[in-house]
N, CA and C atoms as a LAMMPS dump frame, in Angstrom:
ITEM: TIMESTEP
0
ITEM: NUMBER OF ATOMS
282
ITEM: BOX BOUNDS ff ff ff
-5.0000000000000000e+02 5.0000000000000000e+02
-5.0000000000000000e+02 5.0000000000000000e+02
-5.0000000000000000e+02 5.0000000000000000e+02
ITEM: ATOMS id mol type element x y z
1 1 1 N -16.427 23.851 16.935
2 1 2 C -15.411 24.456 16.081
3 1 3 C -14.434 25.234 16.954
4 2 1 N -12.876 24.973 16.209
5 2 2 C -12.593 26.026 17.149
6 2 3 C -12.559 27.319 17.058
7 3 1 N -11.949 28.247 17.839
8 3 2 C -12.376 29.405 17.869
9 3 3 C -10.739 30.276 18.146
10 4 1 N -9.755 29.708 19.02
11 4 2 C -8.434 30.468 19.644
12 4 3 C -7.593 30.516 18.014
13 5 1 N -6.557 31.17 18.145
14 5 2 C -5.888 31.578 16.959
15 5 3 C -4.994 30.011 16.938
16 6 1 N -4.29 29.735 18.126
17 6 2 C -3.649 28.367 17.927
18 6 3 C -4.52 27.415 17.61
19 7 1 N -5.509 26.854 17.548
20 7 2 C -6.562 25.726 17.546
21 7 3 C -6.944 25.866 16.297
22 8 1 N -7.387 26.829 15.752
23 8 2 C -8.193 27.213 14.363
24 8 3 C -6.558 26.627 13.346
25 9 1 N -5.153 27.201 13.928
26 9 2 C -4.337 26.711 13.166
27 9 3 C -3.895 25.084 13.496
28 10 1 N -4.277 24.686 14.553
29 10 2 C -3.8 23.403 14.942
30 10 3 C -5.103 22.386 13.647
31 11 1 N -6.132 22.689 13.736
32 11 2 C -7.007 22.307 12.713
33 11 3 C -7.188 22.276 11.397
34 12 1 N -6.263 23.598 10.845
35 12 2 C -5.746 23.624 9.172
36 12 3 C -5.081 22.428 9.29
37 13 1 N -3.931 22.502 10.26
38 13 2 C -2.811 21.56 9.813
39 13 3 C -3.137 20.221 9.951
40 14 1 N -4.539 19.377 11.028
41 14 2 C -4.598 18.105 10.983
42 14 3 C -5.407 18.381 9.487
43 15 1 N -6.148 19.051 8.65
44 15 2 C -6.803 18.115 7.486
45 15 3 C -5.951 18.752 6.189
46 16 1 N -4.515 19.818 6.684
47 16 2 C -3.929 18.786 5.543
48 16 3 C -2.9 17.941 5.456
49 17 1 N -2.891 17.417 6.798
50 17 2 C -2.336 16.217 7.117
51 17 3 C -3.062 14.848 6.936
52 18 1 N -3.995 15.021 7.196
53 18 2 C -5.717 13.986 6.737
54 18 3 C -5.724 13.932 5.46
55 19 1 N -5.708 14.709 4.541
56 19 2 C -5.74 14.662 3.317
57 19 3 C -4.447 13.884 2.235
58 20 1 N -3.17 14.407 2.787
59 20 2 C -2.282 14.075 2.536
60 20 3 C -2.057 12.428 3.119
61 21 1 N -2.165 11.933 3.986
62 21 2 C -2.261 10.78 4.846
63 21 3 C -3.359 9.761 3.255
64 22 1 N -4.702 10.732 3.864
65 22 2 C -5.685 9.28 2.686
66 22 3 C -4.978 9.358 1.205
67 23 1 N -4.378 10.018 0.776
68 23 2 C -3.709 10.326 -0.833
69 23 3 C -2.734 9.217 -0.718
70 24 1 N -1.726 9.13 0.45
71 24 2 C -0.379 8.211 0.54
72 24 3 C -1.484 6.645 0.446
73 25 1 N -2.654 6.644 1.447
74 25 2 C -2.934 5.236 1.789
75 25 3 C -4.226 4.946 0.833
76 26 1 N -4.746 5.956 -0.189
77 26 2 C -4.728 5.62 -1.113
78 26 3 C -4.123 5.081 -2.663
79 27 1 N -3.019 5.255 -2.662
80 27 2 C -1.947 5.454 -3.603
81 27 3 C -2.228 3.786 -3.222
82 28 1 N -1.877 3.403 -1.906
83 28 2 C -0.688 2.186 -1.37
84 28 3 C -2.217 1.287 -1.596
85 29 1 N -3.136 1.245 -1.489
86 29 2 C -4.537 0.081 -1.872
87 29 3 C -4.6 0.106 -3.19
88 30 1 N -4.496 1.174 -4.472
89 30 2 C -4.443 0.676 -5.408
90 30 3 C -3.471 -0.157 -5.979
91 31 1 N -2.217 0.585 -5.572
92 31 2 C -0.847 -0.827 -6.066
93 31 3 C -1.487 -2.236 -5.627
94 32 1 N -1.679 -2.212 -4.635
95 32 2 C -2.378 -3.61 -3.871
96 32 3 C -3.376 -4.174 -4.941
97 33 1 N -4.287 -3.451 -5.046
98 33 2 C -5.167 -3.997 -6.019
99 33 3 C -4.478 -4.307 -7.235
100 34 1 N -3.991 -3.654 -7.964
101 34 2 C -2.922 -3.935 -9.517
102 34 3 C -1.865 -5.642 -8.902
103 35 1 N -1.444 -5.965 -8.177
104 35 2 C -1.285 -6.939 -7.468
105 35 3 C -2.301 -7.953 -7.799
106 36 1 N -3.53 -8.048 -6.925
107 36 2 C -4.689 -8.856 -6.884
108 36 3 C -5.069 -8.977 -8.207
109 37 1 N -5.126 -7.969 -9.332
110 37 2 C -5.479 -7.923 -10.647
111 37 3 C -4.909 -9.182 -11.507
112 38 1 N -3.077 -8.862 -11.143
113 38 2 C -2.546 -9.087 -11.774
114 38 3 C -2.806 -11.196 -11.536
115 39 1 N -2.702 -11.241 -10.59
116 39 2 C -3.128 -12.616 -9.998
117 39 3 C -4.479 -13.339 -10.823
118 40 1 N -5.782 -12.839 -10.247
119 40 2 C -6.772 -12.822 -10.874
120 40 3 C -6.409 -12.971 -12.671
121 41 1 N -5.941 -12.015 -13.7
122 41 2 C -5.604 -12.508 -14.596
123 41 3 C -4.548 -13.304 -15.019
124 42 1 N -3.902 -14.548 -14.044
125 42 2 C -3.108 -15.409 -14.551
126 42 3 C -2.052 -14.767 -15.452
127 43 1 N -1.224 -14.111 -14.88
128 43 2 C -0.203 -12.903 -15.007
129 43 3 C 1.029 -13.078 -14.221
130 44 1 N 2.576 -14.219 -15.1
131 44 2 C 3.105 -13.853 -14.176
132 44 3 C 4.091 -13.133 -13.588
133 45 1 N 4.175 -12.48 -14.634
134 45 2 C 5.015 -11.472 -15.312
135 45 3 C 4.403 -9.894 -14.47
136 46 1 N 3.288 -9.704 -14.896
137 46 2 C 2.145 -8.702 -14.396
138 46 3 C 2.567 -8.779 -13.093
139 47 1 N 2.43 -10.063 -12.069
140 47 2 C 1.937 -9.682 -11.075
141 47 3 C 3.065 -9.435 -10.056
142 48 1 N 4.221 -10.325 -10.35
143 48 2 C 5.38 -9.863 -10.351
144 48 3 C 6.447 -8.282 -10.146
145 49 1 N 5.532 -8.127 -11.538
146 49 2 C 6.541 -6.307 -11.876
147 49 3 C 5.562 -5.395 -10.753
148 50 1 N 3.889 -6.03 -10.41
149 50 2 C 3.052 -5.351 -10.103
150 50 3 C 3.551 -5.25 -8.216
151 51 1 N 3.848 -6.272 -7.831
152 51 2 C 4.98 -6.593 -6.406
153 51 3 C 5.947 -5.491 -6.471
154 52 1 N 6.806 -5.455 -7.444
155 52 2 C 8.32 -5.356 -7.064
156 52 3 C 7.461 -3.385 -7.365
157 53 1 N 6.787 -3.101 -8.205
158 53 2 C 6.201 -1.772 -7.695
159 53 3 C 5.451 -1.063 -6.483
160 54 1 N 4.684 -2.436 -5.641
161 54 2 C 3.353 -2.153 -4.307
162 54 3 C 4.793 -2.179 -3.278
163 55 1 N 5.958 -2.992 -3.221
164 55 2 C 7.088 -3.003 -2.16
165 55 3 C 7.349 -1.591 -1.626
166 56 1 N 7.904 -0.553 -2.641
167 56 2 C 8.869 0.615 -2.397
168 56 3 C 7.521 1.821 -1.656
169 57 1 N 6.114 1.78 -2.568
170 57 2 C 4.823 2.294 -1.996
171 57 3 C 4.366 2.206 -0.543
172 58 1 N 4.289 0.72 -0.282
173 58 2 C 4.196 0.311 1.29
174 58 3 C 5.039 1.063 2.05
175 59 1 N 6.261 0.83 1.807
176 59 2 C 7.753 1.345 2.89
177 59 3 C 7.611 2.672 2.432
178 60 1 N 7.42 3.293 1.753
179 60 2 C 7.175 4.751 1.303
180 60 3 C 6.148 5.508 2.932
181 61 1 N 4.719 4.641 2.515
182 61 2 C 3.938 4.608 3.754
183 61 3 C 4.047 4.742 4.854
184 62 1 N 4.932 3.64 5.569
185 62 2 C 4.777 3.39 6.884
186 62 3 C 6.346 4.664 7.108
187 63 1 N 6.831 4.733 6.581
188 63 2 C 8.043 5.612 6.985
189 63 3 C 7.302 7.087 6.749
190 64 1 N 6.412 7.472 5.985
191 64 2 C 5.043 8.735 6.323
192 64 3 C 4.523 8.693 7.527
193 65 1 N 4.306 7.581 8.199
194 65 2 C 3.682 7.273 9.758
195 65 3 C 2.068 7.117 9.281
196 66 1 N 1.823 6.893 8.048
197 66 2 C 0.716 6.337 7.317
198 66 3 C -0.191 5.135 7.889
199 67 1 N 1.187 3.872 7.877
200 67 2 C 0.869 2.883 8.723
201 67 3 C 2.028 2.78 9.794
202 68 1 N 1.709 1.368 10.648
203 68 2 C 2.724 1.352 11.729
204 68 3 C 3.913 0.647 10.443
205 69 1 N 5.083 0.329 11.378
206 69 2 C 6.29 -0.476 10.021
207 69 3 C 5.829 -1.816 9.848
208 70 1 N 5.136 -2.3 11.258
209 70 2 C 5.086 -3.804 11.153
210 70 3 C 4.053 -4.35 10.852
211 71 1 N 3.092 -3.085 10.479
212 71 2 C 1.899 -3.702 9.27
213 71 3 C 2.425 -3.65 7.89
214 72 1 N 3.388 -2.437 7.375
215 72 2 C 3.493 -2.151 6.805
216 72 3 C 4.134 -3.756 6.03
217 73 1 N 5.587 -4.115 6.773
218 73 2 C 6.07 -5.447 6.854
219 73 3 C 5.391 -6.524 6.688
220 74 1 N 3.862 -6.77 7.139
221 74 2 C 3.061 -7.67 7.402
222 74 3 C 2.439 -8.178 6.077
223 75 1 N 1.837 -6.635 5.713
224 75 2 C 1.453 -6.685 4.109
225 75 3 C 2.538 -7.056 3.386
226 76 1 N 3.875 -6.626 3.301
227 76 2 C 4.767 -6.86 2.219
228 76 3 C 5.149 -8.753 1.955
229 77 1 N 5.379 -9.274 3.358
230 77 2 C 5.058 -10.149 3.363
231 77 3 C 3.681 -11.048 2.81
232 78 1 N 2.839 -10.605 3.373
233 78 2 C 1.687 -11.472 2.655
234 78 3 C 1.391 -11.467 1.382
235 79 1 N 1.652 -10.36 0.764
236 79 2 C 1.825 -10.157 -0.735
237 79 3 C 2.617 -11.036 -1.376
238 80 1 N 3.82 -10.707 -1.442
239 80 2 C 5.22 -11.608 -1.63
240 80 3 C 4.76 -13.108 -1.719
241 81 1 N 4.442 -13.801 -0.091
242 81 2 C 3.974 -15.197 0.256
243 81 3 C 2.326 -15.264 -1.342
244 82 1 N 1.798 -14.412 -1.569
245 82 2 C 0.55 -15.01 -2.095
246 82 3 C 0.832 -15.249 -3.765
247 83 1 N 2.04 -14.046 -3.989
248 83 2 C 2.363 -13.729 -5.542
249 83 3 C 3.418 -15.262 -5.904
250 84 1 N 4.335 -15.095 -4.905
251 84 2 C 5.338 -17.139 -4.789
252 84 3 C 4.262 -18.054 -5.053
253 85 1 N 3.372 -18.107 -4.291
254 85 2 C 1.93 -19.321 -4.334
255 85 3 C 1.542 -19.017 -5.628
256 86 1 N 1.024 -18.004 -6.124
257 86 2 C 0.637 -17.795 -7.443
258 86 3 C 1.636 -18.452 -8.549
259 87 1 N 3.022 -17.921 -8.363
260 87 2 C 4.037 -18.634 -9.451
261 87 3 C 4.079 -20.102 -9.29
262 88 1 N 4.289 -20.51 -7.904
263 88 2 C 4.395 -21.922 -8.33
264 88 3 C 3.368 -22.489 -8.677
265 89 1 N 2.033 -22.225 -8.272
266 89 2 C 0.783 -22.836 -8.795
267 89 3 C 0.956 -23.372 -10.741
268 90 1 N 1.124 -21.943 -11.27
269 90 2 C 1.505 -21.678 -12.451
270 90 3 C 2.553 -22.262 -13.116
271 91 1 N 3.433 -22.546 -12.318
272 91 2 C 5.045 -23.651 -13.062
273 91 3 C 4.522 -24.794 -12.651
274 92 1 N 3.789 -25.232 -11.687
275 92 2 C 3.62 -26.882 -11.741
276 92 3 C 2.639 -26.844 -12.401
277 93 1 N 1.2 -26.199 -13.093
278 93 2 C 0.881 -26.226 -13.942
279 93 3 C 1.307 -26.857 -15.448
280 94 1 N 2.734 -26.243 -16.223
281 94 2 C 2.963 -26.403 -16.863
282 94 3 C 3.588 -27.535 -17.245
């Protein structure tokens, strides 16, 4: 533990920076999941509105320094690429 007056304060400030950090990159896995949900229930409307909401969350993130940008990018992409696969699955369906 520490013990100096700077250290004891350097240590408040990493856990509520830790705290604040898992709240942002928690926030950003549930949109994700409401995503996957929305998929899972053949939604394409859902999964859609559920995208164009997990987008602004992600970039919210990585501009927190939450994640790096080009994971952040990585996910937005793979999302995007899986929710398109989902729609067209669903229109050539019909």
């Amino acid at each position: 533990m520490a013990n100096h007056k700077s250290a004891l304060k350097r240590n408040r400030q990493s856990q509520v920076r830790r705290m604040r950090n898992r709240a942002n990159s928690s926030r950003m896995k549930t949109a994700i999941k409401a995503v996957d949900a929305a998929i899972e229930a053949q939604s394409v409307d859902g999964a859609q509105a559920a995208l164009k909401a997990v987008i602004p969350i992600i970039d919210r993130v990585a501009v927190k320094g939450v994640l790096h940008k080009k994971n952040a990018s990585r996910k937005v992409s793979r999302l995007t690429r899986r929710v398109n696969a989902f729609v067209a699955s669903v229109q050539a369906q019909a």
